[in-house]
C-alpha positions as CSV (number, residue, x, y, z in Angstrom):
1,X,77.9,-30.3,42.6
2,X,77.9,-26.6,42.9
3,X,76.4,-25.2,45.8
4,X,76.6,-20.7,46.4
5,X,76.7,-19.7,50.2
6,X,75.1,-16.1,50.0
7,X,76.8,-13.8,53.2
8,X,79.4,-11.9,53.7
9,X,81.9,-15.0,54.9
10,X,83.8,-13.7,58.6
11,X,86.6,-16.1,59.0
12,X,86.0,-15.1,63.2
13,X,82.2,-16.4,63.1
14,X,81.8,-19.7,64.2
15,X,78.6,-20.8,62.2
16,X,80.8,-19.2,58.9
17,X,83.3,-21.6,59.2
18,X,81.1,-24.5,60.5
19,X,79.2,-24.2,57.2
20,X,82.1,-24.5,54.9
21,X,83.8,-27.2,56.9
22,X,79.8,-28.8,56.8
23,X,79.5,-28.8,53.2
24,X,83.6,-30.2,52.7
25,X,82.7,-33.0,55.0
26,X,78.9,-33.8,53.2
27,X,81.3,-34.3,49.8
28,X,83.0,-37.5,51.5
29,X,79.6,-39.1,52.3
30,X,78.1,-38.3,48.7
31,X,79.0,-39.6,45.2
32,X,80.3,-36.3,43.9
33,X,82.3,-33.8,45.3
34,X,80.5,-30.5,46.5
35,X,82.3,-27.3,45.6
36,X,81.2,-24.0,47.3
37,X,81.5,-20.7,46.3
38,X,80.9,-18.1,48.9
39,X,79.0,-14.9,47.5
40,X,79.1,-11.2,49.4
41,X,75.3,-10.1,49.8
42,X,76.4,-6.4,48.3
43,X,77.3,-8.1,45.0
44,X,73.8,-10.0,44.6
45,X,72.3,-6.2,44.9
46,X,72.2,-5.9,41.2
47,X,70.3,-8.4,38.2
48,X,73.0,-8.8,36.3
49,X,74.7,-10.6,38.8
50,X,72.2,-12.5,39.9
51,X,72.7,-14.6,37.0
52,X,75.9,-15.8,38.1
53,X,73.4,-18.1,40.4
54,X,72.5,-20.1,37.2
55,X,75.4,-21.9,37.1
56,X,75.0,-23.1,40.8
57,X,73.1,-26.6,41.9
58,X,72.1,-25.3,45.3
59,X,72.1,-22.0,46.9
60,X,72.9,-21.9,51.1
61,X,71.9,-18.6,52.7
62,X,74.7,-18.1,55.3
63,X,73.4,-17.5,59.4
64,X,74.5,-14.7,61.2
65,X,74.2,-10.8,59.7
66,X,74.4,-9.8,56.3
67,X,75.3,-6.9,54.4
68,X,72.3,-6.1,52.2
69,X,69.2,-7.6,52.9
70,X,68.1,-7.1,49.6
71,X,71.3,-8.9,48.3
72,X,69.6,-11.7,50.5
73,X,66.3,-11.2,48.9
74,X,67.6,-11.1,45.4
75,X,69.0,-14.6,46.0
76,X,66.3,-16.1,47.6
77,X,63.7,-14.6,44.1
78,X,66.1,-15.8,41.8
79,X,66.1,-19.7,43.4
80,X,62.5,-19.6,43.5
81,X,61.9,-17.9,39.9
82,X,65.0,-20.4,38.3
83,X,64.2,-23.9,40.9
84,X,67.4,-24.1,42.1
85,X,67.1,-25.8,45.5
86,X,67.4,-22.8,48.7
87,X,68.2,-23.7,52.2
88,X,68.2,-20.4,54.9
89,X,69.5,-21.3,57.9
């Protein structure tokens, strides 16, 4: 299972490394293992990249500040338009 983390990943933000280390320890309880891919809002600014997304099972919208808010946004159409499941926390 695939699962993109749109934001721009901090390494000194708590809830940034609370959702990888979320996600690694959800793969031990599950029958398959979940990789994640984080994705930088600034590269979701443009359509063509967007379609990256396709190849994801599950897109995660990061907490905290992002970026480009229409990076964000871009990601959060594309689930809806595509059905690939969204979670914004």
């Amino acid at each position: 299972m695939r699962i993109a983390i749109i934001g721009d990943y901090d390494q000194n933000h708590p809830s940034h490394v609370a959702t990888s280390e979320c996600l690694r320890r959800t793969s031990s309880y599950v029958s398959e293992q979940i990789e994640t891919e984080w994705l930088p809002t600034l590269t979701l600014e443009v359509n063509h990249a967007l379609a990256e997304l396709q190849d994801f099972d599950g897109i995660w919208c990061a907490p905290g500040d992002h970026d480009s808010q229409l990076g964000m946004i871009n990601a959060i159409q594309f689930s809806r338009e595509n059905n690939i499941p969204y979670l914004g926390t």
